[in-house]
C-alpha positions as CSV (number, residue, x, y, z in Angstrom):
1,X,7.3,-34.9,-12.9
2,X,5.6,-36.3,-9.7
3,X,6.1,-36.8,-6.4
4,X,7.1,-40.8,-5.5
5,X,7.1,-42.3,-1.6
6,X,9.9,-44.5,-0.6
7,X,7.9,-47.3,-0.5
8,X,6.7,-46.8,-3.8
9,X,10.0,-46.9,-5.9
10,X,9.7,-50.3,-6.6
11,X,6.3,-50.7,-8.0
12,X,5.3,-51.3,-11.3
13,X,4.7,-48.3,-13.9
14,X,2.0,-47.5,-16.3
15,X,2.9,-50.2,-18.6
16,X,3.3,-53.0,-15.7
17,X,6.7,-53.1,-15.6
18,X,8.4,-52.9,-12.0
19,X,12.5,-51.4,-12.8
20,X,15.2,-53.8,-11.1
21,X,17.1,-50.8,-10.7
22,X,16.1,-47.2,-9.5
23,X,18.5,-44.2,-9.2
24,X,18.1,-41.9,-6.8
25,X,20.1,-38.5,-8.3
26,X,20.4,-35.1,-6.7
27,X,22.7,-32.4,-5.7
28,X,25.5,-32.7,-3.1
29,X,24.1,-32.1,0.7
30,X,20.1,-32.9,-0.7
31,X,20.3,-35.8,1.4
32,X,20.6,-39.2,-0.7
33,X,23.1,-40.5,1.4
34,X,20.1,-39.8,4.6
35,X,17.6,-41.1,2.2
36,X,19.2,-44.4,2.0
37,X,20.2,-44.8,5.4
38,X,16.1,-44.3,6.6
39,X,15.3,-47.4,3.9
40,X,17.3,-49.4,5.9
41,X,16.2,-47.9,9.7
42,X,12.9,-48.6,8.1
43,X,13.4,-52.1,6.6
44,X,15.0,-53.3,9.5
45,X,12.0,-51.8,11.6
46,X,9.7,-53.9,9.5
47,X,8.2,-50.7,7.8
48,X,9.6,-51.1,4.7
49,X,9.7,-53.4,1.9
50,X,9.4,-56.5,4.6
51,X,7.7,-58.6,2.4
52,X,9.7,-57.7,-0.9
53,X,12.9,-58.2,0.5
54,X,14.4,-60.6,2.8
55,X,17.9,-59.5,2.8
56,X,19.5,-55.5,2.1
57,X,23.3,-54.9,1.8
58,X,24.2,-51.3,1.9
59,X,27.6,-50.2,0.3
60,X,29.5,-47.0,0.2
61,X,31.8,-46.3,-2.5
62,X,33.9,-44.4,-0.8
63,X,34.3,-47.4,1.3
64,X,34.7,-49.9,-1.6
65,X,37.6,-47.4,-2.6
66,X,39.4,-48.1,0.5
67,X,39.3,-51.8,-0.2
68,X,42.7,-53.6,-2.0
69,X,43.6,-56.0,-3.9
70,X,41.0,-58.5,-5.9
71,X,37.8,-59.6,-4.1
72,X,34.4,-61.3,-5.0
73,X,31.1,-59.5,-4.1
74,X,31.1,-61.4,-1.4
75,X,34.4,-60.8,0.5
76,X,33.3,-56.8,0.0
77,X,29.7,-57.3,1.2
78,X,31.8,-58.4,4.5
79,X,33.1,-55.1,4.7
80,X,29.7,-53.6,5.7
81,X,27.9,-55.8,7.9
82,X,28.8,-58.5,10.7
83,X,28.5,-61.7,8.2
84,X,31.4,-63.7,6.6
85,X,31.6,-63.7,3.2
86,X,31.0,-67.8,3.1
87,X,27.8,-67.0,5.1
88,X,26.9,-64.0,2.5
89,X,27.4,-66.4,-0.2
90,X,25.2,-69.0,1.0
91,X,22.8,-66.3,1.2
92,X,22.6,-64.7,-1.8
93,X,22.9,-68.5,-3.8
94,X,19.1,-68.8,-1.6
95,X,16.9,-66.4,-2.6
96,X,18.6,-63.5,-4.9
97,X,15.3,-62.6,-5.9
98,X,15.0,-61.3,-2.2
99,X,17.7,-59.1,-2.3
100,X,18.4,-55.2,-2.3
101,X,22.1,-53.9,-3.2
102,X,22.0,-50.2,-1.9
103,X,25.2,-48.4,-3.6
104,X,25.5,-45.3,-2.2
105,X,27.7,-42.3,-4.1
106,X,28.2,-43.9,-7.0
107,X,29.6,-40.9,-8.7
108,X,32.4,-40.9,-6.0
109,X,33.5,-44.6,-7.1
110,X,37.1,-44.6,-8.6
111,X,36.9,-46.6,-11.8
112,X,40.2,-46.8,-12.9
113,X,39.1,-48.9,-16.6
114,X,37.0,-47.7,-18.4
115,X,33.7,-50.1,-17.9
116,X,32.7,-50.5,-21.7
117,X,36.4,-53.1,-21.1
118,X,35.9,-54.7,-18.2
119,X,36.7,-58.2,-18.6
120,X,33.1,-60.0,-18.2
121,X,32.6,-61.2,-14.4
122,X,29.9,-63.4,-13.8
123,X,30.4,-65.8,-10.8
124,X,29.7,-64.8,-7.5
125,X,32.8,-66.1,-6.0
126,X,34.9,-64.8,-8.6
127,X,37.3,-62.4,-7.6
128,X,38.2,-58.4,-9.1
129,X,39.3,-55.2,-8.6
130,X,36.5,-54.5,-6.1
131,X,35.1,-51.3,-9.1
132,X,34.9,-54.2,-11.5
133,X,33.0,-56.3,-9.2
134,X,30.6,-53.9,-8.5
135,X,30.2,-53.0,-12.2
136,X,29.2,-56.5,-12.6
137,X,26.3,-56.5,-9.7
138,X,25.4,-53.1,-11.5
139,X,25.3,-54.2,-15.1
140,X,23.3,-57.8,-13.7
141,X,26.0,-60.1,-14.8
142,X,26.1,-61.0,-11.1
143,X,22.7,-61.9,-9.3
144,X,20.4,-60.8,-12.1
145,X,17.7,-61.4,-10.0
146,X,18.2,-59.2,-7.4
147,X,17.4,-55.6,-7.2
148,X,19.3,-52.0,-6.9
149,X,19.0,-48.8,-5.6
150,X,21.9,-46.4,-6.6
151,X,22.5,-42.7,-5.5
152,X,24.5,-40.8,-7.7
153,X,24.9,-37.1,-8.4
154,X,23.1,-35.8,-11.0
155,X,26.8,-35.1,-13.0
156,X,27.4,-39.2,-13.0
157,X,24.0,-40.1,-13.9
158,X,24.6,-40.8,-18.0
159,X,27.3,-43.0,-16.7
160,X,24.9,-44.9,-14.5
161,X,22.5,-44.9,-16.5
162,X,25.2,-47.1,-19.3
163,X,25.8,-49.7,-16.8
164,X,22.5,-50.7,-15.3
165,X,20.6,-53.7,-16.1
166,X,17.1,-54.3,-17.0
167,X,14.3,-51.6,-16.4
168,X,15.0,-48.6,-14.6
169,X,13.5,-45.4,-12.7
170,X,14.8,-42.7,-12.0
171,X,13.9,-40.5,-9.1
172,X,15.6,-36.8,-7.8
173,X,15.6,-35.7,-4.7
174,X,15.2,-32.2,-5.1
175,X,15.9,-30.9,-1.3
176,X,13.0,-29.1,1.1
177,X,10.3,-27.3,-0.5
178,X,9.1,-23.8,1.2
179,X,6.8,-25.6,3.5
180,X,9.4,-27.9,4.1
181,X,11.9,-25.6,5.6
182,X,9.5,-24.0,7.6
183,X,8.8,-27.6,9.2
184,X,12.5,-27.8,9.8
185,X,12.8,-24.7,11.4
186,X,9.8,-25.9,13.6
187,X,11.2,-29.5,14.5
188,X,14.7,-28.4,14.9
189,X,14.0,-25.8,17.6
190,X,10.9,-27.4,19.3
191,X,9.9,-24.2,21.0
192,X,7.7,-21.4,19.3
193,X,8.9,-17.9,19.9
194,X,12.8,-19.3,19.0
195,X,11.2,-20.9,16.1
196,X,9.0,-18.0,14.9
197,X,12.2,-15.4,16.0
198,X,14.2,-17.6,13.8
199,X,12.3,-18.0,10.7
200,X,11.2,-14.7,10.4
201,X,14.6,-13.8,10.1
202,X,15.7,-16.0,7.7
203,X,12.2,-15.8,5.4
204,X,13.0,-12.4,4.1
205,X,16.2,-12.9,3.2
206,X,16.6,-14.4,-0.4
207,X,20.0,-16.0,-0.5
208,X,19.6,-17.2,2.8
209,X,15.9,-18.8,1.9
210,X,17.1,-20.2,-0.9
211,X,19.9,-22.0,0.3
212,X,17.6,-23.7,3.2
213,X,16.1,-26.3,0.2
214,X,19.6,-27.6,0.6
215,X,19.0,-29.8,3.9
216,X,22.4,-29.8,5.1
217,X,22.5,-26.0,4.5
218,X,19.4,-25.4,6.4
219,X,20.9,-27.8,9.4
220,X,24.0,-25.4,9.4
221,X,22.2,-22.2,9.3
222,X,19.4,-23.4,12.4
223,X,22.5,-24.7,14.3
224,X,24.0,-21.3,13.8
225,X,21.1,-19.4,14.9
226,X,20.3,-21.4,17.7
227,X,24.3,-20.8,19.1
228,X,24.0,-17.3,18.9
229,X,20.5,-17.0,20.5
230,X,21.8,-18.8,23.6
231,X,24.5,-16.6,24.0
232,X,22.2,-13.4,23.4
233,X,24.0,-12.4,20.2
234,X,22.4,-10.5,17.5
């Protein structure tokens, strides 16, 4: 019920105890998928989470769908970043401690057995289905040490929430607050009277308000507006 900073979701709670795993849950277009993708602009700016983690991977599951045949965490941590998976491996075998798994759309992950069955997969090397790899970083029987950030929708979360390892947090990003879209409107246009021009027009309108907490919805309807001001429409 309050308001956490990226750079915060890590840190330990009221009792002292800091979650290996934190879930980031919202609706479809709220902007998980952009959430994640500034924790690693940031990280690998050096303005986030430097000194907690040397090394963050950052997988997709609709990615990890497209992938065939049996492969160890390694061989699909290749996948998304320049590295070889016997470079990976050394890697990980360093410092796992050190290490941030970022699964992003968790809830679009095809998991074609049912994960209470998997057979158990505990070696690093060992090779899977790539769903029941990834179930094993998830559930900590691989790299225990290390830590996770998951986005999910909101719909997959129970799910998630079965699988994880050790403590967890759970965060939701709950799209642009009423002072938030009007900062959108602001940046996005960069010029006052198109700015005021558009957001008076939107304000007023219910639906239309509404539907600007959505951030991709509120990209859509400034890119719309600013279109049909060029060409002088109404």
């Amino acid at each position: 019920d309050e308001s956490v900073h990226l750079n915060s979701l890590f840190n330990q709670d009221d009792h002292g105890i800091s979650p290996s795993a934190v879930i980031l849950q919202g609706n479809s277009g709220n902007g998980k998928s952009f959430t994640v993708q500034k924790i690693m602009m940031d990280w690998a700016s050096d303005k986030l989470y430097k000194q907690r983690f040397d090394i963050v991977f950052h997988l997709k599951c609709k990615e990890i769908n497209r992938i065939s045949g049996k492969k160890s965490l390694a061989e699909i941590l290749s996948y998304s970043c320049s590295l070889t998976s016997d470079e990976i491996s050394q890697i990980l075998q360093q410092s796992p401690e050190k290490v941030l798994f970022i699964v992003d759309g968790f809830d679009e992950l095809k998991l074609t057995q049912d994960h209470n069955f998997m057979s158990p997969h505990t070696e690093l090397l060992q090779k899977a289905p790539p769903e029941v790899t990834l179930c094993a970083l998830l559930r900590g029987r691989i790299l225990p040490e290390s830590f996770l950030l998951v986005t999910t929708r909101s719909t997959a979360t129970d799910k998630l929430s079965d699988l994880f390892k050790g403590p967890q947090r759970f965060s939701e990003i709950m799209g642009f607050t009423e002072k938030g879209v009007e900062e959108y409107f602001q940046k996005f246009f960069q010029n006052e009277e198109l700015f005021r021009k558009a957001y008076t027009f939107v304000k007023p309108n219910e639906t239309l308000f509404t539907a600007c907490s959505i951030p991709v919805i509120c990209w859509i309807i400034c890119t719309t507006m600013k279109e049909r001001f060029k060409i002088g429409a109404d």
